[in-house]
ChimeraX commands (.cxc) that place a marker at each C-alpha (Angstrom):
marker #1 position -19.04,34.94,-1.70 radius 0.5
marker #1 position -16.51,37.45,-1.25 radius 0.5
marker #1 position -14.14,37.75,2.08 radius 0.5
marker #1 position -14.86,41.04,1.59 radius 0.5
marker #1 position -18.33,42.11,2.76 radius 0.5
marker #1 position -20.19,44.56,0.56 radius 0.5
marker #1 position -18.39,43.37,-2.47 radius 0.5
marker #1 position -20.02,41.47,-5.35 radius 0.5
marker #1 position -18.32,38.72,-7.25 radius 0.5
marker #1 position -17.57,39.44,-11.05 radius 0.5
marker #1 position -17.96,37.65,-13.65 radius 0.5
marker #1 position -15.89,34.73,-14.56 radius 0.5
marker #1 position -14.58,36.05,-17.74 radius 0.5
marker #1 position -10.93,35.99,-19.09 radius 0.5
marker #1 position -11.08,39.52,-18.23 radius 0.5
marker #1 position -9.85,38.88,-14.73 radius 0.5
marker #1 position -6.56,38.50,-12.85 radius 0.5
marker #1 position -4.99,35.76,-11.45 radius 0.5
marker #1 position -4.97,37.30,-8.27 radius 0.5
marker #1 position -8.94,38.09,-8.67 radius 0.5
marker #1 position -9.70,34.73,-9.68 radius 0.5
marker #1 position -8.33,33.56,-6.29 radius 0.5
marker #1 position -10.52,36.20,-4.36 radius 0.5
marker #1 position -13.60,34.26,-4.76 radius 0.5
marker #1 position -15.00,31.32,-4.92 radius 0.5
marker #1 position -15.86,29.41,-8.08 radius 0.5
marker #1 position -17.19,25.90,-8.47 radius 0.5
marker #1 position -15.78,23.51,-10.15 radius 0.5
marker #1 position -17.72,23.51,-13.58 radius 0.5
marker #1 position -17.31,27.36,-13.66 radius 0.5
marker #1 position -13.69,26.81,-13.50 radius 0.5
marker #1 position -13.96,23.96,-16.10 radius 0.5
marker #1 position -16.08,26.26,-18.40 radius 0.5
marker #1 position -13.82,29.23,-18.53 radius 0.5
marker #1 position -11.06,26.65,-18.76 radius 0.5
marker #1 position -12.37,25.41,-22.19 radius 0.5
marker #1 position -13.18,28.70,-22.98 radius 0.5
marker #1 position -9.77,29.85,-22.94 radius 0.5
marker #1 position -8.74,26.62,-25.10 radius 0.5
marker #1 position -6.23,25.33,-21.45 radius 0.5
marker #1 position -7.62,22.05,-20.06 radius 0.5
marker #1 position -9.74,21.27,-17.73 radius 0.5
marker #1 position -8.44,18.34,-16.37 radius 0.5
marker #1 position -7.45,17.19,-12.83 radius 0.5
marker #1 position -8.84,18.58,-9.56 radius 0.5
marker #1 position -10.06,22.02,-8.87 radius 0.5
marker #1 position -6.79,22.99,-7.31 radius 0.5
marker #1 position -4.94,22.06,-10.71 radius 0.5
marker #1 position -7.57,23.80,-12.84 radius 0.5
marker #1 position -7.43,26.91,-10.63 radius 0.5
marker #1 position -3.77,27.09,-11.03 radius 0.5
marker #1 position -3.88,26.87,-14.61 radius 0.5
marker #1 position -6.38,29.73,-15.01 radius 0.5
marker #1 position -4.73,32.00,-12.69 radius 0.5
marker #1 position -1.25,31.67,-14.36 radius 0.5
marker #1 position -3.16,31.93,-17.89 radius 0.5
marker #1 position -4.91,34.99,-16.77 radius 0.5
marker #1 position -1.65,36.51,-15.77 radius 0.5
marker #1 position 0.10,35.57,-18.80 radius 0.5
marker #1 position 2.53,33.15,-17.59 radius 0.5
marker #1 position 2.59,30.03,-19.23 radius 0.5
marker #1 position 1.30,26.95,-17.21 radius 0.5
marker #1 position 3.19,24.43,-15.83 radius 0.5
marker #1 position 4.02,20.77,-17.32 radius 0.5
marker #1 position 2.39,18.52,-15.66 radius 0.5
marker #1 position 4.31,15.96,-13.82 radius 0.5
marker #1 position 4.40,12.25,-15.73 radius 0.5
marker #1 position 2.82,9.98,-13.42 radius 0.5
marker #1 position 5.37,7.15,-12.29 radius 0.5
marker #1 position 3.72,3.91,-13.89 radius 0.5
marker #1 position 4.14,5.97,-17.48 radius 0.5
marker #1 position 7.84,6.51,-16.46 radius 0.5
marker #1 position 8.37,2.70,-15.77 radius 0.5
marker #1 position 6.53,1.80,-18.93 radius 0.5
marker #1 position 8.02,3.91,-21.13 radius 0.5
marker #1 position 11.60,3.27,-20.03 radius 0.5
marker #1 position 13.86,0.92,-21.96 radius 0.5
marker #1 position 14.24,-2.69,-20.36 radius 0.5
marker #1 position 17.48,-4.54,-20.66 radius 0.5
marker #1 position 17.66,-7.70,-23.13 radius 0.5
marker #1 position 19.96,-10.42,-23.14 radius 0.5
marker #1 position 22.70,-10.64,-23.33 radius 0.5
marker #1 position 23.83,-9.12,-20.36 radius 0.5
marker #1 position 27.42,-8.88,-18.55 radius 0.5
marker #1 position 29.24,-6.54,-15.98 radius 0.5
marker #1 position 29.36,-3.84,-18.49 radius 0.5
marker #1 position 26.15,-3.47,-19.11 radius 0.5
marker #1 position 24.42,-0.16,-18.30 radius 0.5
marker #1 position 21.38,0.40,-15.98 radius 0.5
marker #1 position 18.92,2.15,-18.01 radius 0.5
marker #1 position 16.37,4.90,-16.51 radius 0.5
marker #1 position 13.25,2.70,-15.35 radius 0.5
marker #1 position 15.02,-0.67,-15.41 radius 0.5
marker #1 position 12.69,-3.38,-13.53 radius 0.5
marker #1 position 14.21,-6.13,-11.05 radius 0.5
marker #1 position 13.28,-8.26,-13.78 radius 0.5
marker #1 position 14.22,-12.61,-14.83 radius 0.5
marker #1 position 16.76,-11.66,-17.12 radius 0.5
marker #1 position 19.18,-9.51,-13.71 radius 0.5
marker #1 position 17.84,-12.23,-11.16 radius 0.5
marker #1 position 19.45,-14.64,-13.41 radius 0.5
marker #1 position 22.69,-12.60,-14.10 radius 0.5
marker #1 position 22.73,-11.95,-10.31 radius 0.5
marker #1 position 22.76,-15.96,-9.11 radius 0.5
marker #1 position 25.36,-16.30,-11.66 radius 0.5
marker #1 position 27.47,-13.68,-10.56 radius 0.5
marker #1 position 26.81,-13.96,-6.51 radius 0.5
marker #1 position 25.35,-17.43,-6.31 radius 0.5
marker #1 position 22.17,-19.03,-5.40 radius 0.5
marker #1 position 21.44,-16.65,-2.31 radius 0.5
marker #1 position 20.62,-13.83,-3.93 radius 0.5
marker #1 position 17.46,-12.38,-3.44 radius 0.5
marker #1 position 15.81,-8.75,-4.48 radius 0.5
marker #1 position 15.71,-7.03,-1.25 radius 0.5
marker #1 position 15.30,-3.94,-0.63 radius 0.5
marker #1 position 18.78,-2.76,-0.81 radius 0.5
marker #1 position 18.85,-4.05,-4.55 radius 0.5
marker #1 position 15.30,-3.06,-5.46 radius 0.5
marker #1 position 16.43,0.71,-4.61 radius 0.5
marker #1 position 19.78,0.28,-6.90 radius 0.5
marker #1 position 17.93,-0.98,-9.88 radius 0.5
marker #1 position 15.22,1.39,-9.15 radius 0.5
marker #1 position 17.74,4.81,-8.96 radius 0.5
marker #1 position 20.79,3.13,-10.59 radius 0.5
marker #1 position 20.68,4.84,-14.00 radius 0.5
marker #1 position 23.96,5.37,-15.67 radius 0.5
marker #1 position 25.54,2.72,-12.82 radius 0.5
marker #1 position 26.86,-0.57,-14.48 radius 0.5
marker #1 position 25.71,-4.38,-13.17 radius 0.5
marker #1 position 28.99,-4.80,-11.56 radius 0.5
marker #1 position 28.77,-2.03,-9.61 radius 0.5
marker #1 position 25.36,-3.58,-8.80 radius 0.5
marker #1 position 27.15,-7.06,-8.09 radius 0.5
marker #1 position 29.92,-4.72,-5.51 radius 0.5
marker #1 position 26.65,-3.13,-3.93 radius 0.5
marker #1 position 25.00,-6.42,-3.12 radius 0.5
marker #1 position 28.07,-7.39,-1.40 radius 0.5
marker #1 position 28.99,-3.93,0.79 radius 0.5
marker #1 position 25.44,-4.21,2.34 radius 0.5
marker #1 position 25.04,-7.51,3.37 radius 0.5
marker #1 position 25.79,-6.20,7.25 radius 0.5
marker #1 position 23.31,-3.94,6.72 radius 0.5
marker #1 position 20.84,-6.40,4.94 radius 0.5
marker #1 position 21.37,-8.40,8.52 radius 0.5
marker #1 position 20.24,-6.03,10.55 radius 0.5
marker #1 position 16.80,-5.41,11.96 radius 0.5
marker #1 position 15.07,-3.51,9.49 radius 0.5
marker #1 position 12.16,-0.82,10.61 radius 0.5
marker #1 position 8.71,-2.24,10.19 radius 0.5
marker #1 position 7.00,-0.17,6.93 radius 0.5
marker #1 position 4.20,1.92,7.88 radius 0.5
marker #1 position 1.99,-0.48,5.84 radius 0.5
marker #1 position 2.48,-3.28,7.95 radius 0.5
marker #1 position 2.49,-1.63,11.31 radius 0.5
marker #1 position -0.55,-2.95,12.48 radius 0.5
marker #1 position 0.75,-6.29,12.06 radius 0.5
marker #1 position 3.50,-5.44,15.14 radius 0.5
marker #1 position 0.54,-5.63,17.34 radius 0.5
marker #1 position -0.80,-9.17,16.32 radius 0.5
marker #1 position 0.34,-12.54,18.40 radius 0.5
marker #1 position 3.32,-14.02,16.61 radius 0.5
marker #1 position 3.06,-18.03,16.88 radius 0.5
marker #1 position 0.58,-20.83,17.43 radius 0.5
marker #1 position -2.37,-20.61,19.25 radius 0.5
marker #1 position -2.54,-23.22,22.15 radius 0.5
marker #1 position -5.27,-25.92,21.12 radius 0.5
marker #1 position -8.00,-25.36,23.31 radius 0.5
marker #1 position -8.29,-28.37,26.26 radius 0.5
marker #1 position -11.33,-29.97,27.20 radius 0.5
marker #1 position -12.48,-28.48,30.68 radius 0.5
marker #1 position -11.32,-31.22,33.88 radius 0.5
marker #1 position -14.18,-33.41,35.38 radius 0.5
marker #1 position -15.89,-31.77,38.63 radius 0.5
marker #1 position -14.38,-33.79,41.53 radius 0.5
marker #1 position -16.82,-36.23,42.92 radius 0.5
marker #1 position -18.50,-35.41,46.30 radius 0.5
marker #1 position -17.54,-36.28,49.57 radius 0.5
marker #1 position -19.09,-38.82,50.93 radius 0.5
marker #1 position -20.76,-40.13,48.16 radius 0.5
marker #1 position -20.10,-43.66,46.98 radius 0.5
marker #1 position -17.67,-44.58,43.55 radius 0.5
marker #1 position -18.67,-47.70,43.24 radius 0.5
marker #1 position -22.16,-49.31,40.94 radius 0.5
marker #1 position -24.99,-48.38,42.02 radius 0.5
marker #1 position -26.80,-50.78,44.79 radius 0.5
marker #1 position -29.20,-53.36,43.37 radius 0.5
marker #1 position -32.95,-52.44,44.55 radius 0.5
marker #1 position -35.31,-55.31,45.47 radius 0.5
marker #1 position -38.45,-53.46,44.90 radius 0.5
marker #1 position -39.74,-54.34,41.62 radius 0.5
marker #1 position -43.32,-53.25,40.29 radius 0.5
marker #1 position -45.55,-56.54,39.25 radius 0.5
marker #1 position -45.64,-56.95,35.57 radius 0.5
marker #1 position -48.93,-55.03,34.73 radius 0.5
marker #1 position -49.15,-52.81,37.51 radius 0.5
marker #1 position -50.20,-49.30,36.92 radius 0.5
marker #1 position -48.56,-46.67,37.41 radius 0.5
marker #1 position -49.84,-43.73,39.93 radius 0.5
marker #1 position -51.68,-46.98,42.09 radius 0.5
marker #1 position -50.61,-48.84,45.41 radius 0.5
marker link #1:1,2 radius 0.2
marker link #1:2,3 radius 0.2
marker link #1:3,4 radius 0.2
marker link #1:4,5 radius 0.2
marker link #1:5,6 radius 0.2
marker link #1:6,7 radius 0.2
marker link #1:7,8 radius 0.2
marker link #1:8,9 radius 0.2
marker link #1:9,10 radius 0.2
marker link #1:10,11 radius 0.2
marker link #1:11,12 radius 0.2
marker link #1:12,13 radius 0.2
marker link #1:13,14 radius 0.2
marker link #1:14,15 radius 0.2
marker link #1:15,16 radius 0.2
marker link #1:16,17 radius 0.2
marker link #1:17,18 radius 0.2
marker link #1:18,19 radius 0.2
marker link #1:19,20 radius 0.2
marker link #1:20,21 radius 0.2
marker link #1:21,22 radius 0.2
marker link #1:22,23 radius 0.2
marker link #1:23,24 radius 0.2
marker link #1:24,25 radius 0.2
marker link #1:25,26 radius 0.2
marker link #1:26,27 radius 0.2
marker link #1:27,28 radius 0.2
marker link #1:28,29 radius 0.2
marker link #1:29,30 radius 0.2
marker link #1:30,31 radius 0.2
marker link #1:31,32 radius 0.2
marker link #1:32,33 radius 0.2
marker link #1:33,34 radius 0.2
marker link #1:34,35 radius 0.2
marker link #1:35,36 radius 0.2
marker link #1:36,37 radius 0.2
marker link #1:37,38 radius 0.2
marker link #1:38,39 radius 0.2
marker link #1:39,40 radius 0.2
marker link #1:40,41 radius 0.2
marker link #1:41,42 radius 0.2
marker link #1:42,43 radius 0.2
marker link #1:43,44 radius 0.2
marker link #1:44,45 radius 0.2
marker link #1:45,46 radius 0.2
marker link #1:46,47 radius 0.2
marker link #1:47,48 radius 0.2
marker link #1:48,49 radius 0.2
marker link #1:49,50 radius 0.2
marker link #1:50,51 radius 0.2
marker link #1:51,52 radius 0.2
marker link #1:52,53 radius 0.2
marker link #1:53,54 radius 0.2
marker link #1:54,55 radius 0.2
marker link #1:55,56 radius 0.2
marker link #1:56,57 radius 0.2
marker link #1:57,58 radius 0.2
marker link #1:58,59 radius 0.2
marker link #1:59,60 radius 0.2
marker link #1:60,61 radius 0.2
marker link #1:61,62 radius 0.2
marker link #1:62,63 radius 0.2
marker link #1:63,64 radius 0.2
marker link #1:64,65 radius 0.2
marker link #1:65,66 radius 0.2
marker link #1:66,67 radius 0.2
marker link #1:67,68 radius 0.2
marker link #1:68,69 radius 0.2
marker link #1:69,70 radius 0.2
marker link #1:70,71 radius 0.2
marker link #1:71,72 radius 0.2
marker link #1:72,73 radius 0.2
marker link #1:73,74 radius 0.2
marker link #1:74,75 radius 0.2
marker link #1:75,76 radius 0.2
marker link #1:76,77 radius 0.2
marker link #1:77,78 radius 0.2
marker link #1:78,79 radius 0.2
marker link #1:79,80 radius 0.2
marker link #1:80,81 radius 0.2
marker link #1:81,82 radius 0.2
marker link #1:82,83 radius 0.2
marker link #1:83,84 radius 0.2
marker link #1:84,85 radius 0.2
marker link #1:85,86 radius 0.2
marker link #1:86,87 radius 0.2
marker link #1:87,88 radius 0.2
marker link #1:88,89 radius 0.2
marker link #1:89,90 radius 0.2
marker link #1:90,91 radius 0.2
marker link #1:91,92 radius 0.2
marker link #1:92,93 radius 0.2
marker link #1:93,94 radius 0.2
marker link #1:94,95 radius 0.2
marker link #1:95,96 radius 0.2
marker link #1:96,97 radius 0.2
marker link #1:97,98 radius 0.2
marker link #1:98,99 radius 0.2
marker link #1:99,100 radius 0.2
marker link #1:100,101 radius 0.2
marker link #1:101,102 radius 0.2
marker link #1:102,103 radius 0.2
marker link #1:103,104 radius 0.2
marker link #1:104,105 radius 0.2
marker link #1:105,106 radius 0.2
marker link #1:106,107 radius 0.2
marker link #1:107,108 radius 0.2
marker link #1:108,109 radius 0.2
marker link #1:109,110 radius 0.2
marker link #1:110,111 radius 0.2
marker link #1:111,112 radius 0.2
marker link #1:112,113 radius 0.2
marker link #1:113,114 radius 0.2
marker link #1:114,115 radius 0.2
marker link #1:115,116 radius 0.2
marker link #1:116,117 radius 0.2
marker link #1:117,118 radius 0.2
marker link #1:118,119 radius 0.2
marker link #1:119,120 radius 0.2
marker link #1:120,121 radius 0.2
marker link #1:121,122 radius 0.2
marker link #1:122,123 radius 0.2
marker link #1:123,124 radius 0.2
marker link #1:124,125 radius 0.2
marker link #1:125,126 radius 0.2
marker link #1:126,127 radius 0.2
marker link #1:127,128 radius 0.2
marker link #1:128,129 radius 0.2
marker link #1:129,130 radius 0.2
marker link #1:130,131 radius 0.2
marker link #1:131,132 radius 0.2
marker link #1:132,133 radius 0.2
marker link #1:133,134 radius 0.2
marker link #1:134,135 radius 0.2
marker link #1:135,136 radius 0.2
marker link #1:136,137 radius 0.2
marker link #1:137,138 radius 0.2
marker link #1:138,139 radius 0.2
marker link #1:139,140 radius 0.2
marker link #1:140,141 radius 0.2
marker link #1:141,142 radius 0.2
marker link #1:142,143 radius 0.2
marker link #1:143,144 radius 0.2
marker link #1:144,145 radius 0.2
marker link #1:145,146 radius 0.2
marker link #1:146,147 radius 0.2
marker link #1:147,148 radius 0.2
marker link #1:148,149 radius 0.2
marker link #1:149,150 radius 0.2
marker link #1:150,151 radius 0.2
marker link #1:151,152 radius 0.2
marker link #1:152,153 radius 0.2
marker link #1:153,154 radius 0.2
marker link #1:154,155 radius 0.2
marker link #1:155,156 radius 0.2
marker link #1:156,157 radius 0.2
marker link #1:157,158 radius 0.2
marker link #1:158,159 radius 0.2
marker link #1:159,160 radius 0.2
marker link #1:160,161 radius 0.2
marker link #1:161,162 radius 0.2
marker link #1:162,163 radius 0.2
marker link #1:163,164 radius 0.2
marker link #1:164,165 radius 0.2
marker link #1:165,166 radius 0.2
marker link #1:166,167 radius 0.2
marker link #1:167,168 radius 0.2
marker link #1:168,169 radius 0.2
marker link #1:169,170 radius 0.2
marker link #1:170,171 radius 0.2
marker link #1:171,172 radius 0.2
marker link #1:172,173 radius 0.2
marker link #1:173,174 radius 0.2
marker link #1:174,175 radius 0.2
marker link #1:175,176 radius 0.2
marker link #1:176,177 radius 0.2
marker link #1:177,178 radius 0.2
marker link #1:178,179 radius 0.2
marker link #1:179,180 radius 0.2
marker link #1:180,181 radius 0.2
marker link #1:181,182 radius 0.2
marker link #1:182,183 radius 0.2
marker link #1:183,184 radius 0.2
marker link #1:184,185 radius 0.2
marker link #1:185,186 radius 0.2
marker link #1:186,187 radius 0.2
marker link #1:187,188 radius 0.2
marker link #1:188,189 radius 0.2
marker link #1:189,190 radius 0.2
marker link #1:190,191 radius 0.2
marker link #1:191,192 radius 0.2
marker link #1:192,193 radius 0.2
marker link #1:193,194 radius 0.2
marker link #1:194,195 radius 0.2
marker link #1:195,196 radius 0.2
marker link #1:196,197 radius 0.2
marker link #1:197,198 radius 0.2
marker link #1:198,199 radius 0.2
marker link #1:199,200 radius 0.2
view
């Protein structure tokens, strides 16, 4: 339908504008159809398809689609031993065995990959392992400190922290006043061996 009453929708043609295409509303397998009938694809959501026809319609040329991060880590170039001080972070270097163990060696047996370190391997390209080894070092204060809970695990602020108490057997009712503690007293009335019951 059109936002503007009276007016009838064209058809979806490669004839159109960019700025007509977003007058109306198309579905997403007309979209997908004039897509592969103008030879652009028709992959990802209607949004991205939409784009991609409008700025083909107008003539300008579409544009490139953003890697997605796992294909940036996989396709970067992972350090290989040997490794020293002078060795060069490359783009998409992992926290990986081969810098743990270069890291114990160089700062000793308490080093960990926290988040401080994860970051600098993560956005360190170009940066050299010693200056890795310095930046371990200059944020231990900060390392420290209380660190803000991640969104992720906010919910878990609001569960009890410790043991549970083991639950205790409830305490025996005090015995009545008045009554006797001790065995209770023999009886001599016994019922002759035989007797009936329900007869005098």
């Amino acid at each position: 339908m059109s936002a503007n009453e009276g007016e009838s929708r064209p058809a979806l043609t490669p004839a159109l504008t960019g700025a007509e295409l977003g007058r109306w509303y198309w579905t997403l397998a007309e979209l997908n159809a004039l897509a592969r009938e103008m030879g652009l694809s028709a992959g990802g959501g209607k949004t991205a398809v939409t784009a991609r026809l409008a700025a083909a319609l107008d003539g300008l040329p579409p544009e490139p689609a953003a890697p997605a991060a796992s294909a940036v880590r996989r396709s970067g170039r992972q350090l290989a031993a040997p490794v020293d001080g002078a060795t060069v972070i490359p783009p998409g270097q992992r926290c990986s065995q081969l810098l743990r163990e270069f890291f114990v060696r160089e700062i000793g047996p308490g080093f960990h990959f926290d988040a401080f370190m994860r970051d600098y391997v993560a956005q360190g390209a170009g940066r050299t392992l010693a200056e890795a080894v310095a930046h371990w070092h200059a944020t231990r204060a900060r390392a420290a400190e209380p660190q803000e809970v991640g969104a992720q695990f906010e919910f878990n602020r609001f569960l009890p922290t410790g043991t549970p108490p083991a639950p205790t057997a409830p305490a025996p009712k005090p015995w009545p006043p008045g009554r006797p503690t001790g065995p209770a007293p023999a009886t001599d009335r016994t019922r002759p061996a035989g007797a009936a019951y329900g007869r005098p």
